[in-house]
N, C-alpha and C positions, 0 to 999 in steps of 0.2 A: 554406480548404484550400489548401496550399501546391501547385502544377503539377509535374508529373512529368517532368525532360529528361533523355534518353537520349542521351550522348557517347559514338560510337564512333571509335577509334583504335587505331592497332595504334602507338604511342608512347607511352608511362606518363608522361612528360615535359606532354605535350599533354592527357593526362586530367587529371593532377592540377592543371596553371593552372586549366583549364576546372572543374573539379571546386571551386577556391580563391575563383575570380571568382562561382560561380552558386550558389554552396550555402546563401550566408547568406538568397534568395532561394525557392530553387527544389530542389525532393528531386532530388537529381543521382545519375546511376544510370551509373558509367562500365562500359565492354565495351571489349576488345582485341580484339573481329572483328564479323564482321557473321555468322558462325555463331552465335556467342554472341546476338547481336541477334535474330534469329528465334527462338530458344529460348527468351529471356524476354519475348518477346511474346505467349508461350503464357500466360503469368500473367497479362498487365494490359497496356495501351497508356499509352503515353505521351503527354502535351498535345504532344512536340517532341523531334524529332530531329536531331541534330548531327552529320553522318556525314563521315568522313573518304573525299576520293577514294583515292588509291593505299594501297591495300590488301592484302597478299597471300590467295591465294584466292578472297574475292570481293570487289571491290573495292566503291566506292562507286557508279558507276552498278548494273553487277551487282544492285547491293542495293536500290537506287533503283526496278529494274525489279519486281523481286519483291516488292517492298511496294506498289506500283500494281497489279499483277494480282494483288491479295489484299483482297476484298470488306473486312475488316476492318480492314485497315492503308490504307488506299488512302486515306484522308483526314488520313492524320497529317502535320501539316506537315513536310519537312524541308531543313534546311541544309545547304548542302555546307562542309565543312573542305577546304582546299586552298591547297600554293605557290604554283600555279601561275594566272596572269592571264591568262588567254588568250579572245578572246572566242569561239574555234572551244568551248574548253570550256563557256561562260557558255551560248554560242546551247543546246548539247546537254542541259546542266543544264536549261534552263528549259523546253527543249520536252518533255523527259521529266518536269518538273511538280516539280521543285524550286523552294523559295521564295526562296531567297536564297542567296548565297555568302557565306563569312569570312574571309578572308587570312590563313593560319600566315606565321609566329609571332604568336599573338594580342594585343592589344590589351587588356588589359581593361576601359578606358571602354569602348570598339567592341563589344568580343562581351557582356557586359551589356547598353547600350543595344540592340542586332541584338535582343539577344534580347527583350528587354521590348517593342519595336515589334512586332517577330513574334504576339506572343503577343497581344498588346492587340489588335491585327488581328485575330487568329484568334478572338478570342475576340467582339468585335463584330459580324463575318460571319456566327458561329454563332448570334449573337442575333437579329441580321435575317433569318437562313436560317429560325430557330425562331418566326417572327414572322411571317413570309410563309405559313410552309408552315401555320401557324394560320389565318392570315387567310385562306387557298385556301380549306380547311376550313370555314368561317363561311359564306365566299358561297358555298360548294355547298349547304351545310346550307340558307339563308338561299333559295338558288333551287328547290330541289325543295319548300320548305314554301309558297313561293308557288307552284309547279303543282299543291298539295293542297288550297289555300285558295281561296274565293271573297271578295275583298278587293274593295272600291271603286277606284275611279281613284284618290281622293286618298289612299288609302293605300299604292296602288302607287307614285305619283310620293312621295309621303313617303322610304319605303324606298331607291328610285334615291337620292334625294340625299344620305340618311345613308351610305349607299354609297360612292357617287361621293365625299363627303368623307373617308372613310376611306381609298381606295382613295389617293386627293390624299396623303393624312397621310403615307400609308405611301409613297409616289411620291416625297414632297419628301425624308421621312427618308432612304431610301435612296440617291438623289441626293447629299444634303449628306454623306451619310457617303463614300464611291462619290471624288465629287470630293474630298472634301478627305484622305481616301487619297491620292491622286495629289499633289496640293499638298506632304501633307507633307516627301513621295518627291525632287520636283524642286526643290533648294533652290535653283536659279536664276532662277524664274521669278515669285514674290514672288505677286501675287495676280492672276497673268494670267487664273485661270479666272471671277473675281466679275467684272473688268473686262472680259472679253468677252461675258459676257453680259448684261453695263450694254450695250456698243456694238452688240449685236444686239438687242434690244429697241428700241432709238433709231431703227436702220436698218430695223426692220418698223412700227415705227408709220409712219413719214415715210412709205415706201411702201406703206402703206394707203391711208394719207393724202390720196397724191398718185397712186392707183392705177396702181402700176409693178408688174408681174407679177400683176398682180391675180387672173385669173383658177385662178391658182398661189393664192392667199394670201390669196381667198375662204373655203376652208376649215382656214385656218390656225384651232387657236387659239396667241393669243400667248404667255402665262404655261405652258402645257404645252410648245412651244418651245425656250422661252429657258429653262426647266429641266432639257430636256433634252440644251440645246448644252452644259451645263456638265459633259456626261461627254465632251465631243469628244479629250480627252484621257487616256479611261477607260485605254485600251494601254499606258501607260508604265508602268501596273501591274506588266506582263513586263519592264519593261529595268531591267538590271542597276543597281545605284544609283552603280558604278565608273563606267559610260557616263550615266547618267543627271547628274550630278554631277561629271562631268570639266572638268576649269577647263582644260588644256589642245585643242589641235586633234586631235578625234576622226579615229580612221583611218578607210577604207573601211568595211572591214567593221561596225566600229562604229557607224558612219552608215546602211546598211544594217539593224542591230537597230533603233537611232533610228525611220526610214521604218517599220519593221513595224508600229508605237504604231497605226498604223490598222485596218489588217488585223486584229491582235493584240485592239482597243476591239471589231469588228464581232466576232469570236469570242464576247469575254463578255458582250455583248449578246445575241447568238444565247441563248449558252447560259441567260441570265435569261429571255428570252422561250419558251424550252423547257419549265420551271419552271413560271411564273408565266401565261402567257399573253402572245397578241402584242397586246396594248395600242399605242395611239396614241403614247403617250410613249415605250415603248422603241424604236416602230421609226424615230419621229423623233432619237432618240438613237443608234442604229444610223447613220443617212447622215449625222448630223454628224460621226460618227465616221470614219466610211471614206471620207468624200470631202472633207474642207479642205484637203486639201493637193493635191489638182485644178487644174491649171491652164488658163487659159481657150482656149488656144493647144495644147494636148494634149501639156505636158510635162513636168506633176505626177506624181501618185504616189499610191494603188500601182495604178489601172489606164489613166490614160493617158485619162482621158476628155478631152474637146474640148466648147467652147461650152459649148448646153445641155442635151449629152447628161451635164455634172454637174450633182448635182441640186442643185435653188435652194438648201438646206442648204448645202451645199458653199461655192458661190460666195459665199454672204454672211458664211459664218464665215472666210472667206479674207480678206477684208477686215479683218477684228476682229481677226483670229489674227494676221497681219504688223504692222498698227497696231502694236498692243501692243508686237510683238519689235521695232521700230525705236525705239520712243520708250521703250526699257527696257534698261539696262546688260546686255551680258550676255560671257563669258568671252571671245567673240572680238571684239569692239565695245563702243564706248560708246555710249549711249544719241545716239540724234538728236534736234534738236528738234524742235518740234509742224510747226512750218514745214516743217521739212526733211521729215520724214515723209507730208509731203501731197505735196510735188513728187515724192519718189519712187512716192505708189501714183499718180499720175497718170500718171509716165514708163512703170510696168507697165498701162496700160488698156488692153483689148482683148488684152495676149500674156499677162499673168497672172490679169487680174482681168476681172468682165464687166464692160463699158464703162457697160451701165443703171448699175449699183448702186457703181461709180465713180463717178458721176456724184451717185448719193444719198450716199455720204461725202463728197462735197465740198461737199454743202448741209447737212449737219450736222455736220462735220468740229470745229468749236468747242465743242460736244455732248461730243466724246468727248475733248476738252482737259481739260474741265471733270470726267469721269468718272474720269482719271488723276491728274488733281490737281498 
């Protein structure tokens, strides 16, 4: 069954490319307002909307707002159409819960591809939404039949574990889907998020190992962890793919959306743990998230922690997270080598990094050579 996308423009020019590029795809349903827009939302929703900012009467936010304070339209994805690149517009779009922007005059490799990632997204999220909110259902079902039954130990502990592996299943799936959303997103960053959780997995065994923080990392577990650093970069899901994606020198403000990918990770965190339950793994996924970019000298971001008032998360994916961007090309640099990248996390000991676990990359430091390749 073909998806239904709704292109609104108050330009017949702009409908019909839009209408030329998506039709042989997708049932394309062009409107010249966003009056027209609520009125044929009274018949059917659509999987996707394409809405043009400047509008007259009501424009594209306008429209934007009244489809979010509408129980029924409030989950319909939408695009914004627009000339204008501005990131004061971008920050406003995306806080009011737009998914993405399109640059007029269109592209049509661009606004096909925009849109077929859109949609594939949307359509995986609702699978995993529909998947979860099954699985809630199961183990409620599953717990109250065990406070009606009188069951043995070894069928209680049976149960826990077919559980517990489920609960894993569905933990890992949503993770690898979760991360590699974000991957697909940042195409400058190549496979930074497998390889840091290669170099944080290295750097929690050795200090098990070698009991450094131990008392901290007694109740780790490992593989629940290093699963869940791999969302420490879940936020960039909100940046713009223009800033995400910019080959030249990002401005302030731009730099500024950049910084938020923390805040923005702990957000959708939150909100999964709303949902699903506050599980071990999400709220381990939560401080990877909102504290790697912590600095040990209290000059990081985004609260400015000091020492160890950040939390072990924090400081050991700071290690893995720089690693990586030193010994990896990226728009404003070329890549350093392994060498040179050790003498600088060593010049940052004690003002960026904590001095203990500086101290553990540099006794595995050849470890994580070998993990880059």
């Amino acid at each position: 069954m073909m998806k239904t996308i709704f292109v609104v423009d108050d330009n017949r020019t702009n409908l019909l490319m839009a209408e030329d590029v998506l039709s042989t795809s997708y049932e394309v349903i062009t409107l010249l307002s966003a009056t027209t827009l609520f009125e044929i939302l009274e018949e059917g929703i659509p999987d996707l909307i394409l809405l043009d900012i400047m509008m007259p009467n009501i424009d594209g936010f306008a429209a934007l707002k009244k489809l979010k304070n509408n129980k029924q339209h409030m989950d319909i994805p939408v695009i914004f159409l627009t000339s204008k690149n501005d990131a004061e517009t971008e920050a406003l779009g995306f806080e009011m819960g737009v998914i993405d922007f399109i640059t007029k005059p269109f592209s049509a490799p661009v606004l096909l591809h925009r849109v077929r990632s859109i949609l594939h997204m949307e359509s995986i999220i609702r699978e995993r939404t529909d998947m979860l909110q099954k699985q809630a259902k199961e183990l409620k079902k599953q717990k109250e039949m065990l406070k009606q039954q009188t069951i043995t130990l070894e069928e209680q502990k049976e149960t826990l574990i077919l559980r517990t592996e489920k609960l894993l299943r569905l933990q890992n799936s949503l993770t690898s889907i979760l991360a590699n959303m974000v991957e697909n997103r940042d195409k400058l960053t190549g496979k930074h998020i497998e390889r840091t959780a290669s170099y944080l997995k290295i750097m929690l065994n050795y200090m098990i190992d070698n009991e450094i923080y131990i008392d901290e990392l007694k109740d780790w577990n490992i593989d629940v962890n290093v699963s869940a650093a791999r969302l420490h970069d879940l936020g960039k899901i909100t940046v713009s793919d223009l800033i995400l994606n910019k080959t030249d020198k990002l401005t302030e403000e731009e730099f500024d959306l950049i910084k938020a990918h923390t805040t923005e990770g702990e957000n959708i965190i939150n909100d999964i743990i709303r949902e699903t339950g506050d599980e071990d793994f999400l709220k381990n996924a939560k401080l990877f998230a909102g504290s790697h970019h912590e600095r040990w000298d209290g000059t990081g971001y985004p609260s400015g922690l000091k020492g160890t008032e950040i939390p072990l998360h924090g400081r050991i994916m700071a290690i893995a997270d720089v690693y990586d961007a030193l010994v990896s090309d990226r728009p404003y640099k070329k890549a350093f080598t392994h060498e040179r990248a050790v003498e600088i996390m060593l010049e940052n000991k004690g003002t960026h990094f904590d001095p203990q676990i500086v101290d553990v990359f540099i006794a595995v430091n050849r470890l994580f050579a070998e993990v880059y390749g």
